[in-house]
C-alpha positions, 0 to 999 in steps of 0.5 A: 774208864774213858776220861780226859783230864785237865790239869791247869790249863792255860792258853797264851797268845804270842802277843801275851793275851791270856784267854783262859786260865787254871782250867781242872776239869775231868770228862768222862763217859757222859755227853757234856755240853760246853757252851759259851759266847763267841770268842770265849775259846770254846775251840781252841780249848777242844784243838788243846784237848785233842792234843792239835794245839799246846798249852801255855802251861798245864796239861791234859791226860788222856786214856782213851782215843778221841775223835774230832769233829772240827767246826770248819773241818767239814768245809775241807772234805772236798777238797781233801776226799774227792768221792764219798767213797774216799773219804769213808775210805773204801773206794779201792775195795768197791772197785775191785768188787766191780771188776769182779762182778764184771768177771775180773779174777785178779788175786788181788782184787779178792784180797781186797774184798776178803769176804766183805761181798755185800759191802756195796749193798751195806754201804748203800743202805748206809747212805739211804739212811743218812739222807744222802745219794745211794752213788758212793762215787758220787763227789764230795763237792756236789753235796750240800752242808747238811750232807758232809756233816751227817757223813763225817758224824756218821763216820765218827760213830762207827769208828772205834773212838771211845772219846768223841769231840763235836765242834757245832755239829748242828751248824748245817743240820735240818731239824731231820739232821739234828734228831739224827745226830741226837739218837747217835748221841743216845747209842754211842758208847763212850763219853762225848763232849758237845761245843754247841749253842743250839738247845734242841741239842743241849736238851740231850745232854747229861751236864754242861760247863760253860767257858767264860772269862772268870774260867770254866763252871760246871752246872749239872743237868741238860740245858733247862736245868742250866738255864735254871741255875743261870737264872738263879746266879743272875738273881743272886748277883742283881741282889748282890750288886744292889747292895754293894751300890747302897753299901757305897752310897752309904760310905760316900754320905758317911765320909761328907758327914765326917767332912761337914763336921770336921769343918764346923768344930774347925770353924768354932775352934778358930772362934774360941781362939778369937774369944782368947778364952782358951791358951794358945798351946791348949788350942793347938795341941787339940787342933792337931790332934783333930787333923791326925784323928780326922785324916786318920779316920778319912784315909780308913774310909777312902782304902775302905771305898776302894775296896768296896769299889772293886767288889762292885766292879767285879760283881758288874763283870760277873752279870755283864757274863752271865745275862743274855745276850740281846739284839735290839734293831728298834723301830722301822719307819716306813719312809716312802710306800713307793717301793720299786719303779721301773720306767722306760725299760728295755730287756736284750733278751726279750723281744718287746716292742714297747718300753717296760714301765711299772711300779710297785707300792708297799704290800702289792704283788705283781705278776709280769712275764710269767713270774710272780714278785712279792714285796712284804716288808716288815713294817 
């Protein structure tokens, strides 16, 4: 069975910063989502798993063969491959078929070919499929984002990995690309582990785990399932850390009642010893026995405090990581409705007899040497 297994995975940094720890987990044929904020080390945990990178302790076994795709290894097909053909790499054998088809009878250009004669015309509807230029020689640097991305997943799913490991693959693709990269997913036959934030993606998958500073969780289900889970967690924890709050402002009020009354039966012990009624000795064998029993009692509910304190703060930590992230960039003001101005101007490249002098207002357009310029600001 294809697996990848994980046995207390930690990872340390040369300064001694810890970024996660004790990670035990198994993946296996089903498409996992791995999701989590920025930084958390989503990469770096798949660079360990691909076995790139090495653990501070712990391991990971694996049983099958993996491919990778890496976020910003799409990014270097240019500069490592110089044609499509390259880096799919039959540029040798596409070339020998051109010089055989120009009547080429070198021995070894039909090794090359063996008996591969349609592979042009193969390659060709490959390339017709992904959205990409029929010219396999065509170079890697002209194509855009998109295109790299569907040709180095294209290359991933037709090769023989049984394993395969996508490092936000929908970071260049269109909603054509993504429903691209989705059936894929549907068809391969292997186990695939899915580091992604986009929930057009995350919708397709079997379960997800998510990394955070507390370590790795596992939700069952496709991103709405995880959302629902999510939701449920947050709730818990709201309720929970109300509690905790009451619970502490209950023994704060607790311990000032203890305080006050300590102090009232400490002002009317000095009373009855002015009144004489009492013996002295009597007097300060109870005084002492006061103080220990009352600092007794007060040094229980401070260790008490403490500990209650901490579990709140913990339960702060824990909702701080699971509530959604938001931007708020508040309210724009319109400071002027003037926009642009333009007085007195003269253009090197355009004969023009008089100066250019114009201005533009909030919301106007205007057309001025056959080009259009809208100005629509979001007031």
């Amino acid at each position: 069975m294809t697996s990848i297994n994980a046995q207390a995975l930690t990872y340390r940094f040369d300064n001694g910063n810890t970024l996660f720890s004790n990670l035990n987990f198994t993946l296996d044929d089903k498409i996992t989502g791995l999701v989590g904020r920025n930084g958390v080390g989503k990469s770096l945990l798949a660079s360990l798993l691909t076995g790139e990178k090495m653990p501070y302790s712990g391991s990971v076994t694996t049983f099958c063969r993996v491919g990778w795709l890496r976020q910003v290894g799409v990014e270097e097909i240019p500069t490592l491959y110089e044609t499509v053909s390259d880096f799919l790499g039959v540029r040798h054998r596409l070339e020998a078929l051109t010089r055989i088809t120009a009547g080429g009878c070198d021995p070894h250009d039909f090794e090359l070919i063996d008996d591969n004669w349609q592979l042009q015309a193969n390659l060709e509807q490959q390339l017709q499929t992904l959205g990409l230029p029929l010219d396999p020689f065509l170079r890697c640097d002209v194509l855009s984002g998109g295109q790299l991305t569907r040709l180095a997943l294209h290359q991933l799913f037709q090769s023989n990995y049984d394993y395969l490991i996508l490092d936000e693959p929908g970071n260049h693709l269109d909603e054509q690309g993504k429903n691209w990269l989705i059936e894929q997913m549907m068809h391969f036959n292997g186990g695939i582990l899915i580091i992604s934030h986009d929930r057009d993606i995350l919708g397709n998958v079997d379960d997800i785990l998510e990394l955070n500073t507390l370590g790795l969780h596992h939700y069952g289900g496709a991103y709405e399932v995880y959302a629902k889970q999510r939701a449920s967690e947050l709730n818990s924890l709201d309720r929970h850390i109300e509690h905790a709050n009451s619970e502490i402002k209950l023994m704060r009020q607790t311990m000032q009642n203890n305080r006050e009354k300590a102090q009232q039966r400490a002002s009317q012990g000095k009373q009855i010893a002015r009144s004489g009624s009492h013996a002295k000795v009597i007097l300060n064998t109870l005084k002492h026995s006061a103080e220990r029993s009352s600092g007794s009692r007060e040094s229980n509910q401070n260790r008490k405090l403490l500990q209650m304190q901490d579990q709140f703060s913990t339960l702060n930590r824990k909702h701080e990581l699971f509530k959604q992230q938001s931007l708020s960039l508040g309210k724009v003001e319109i400071r002027a409705l003037r926009i642009l101005d333009i007085t007195e101007v003269r253009l090197p490249y355009i004969q023009h007899e008089n100066e250019i002098t114009f201005f533009v207002d909030f919301g106007e357009k205007f057309t001025y040497l056959a080009q259009t310029v809208e100005v629509s600001l979001p007031y």
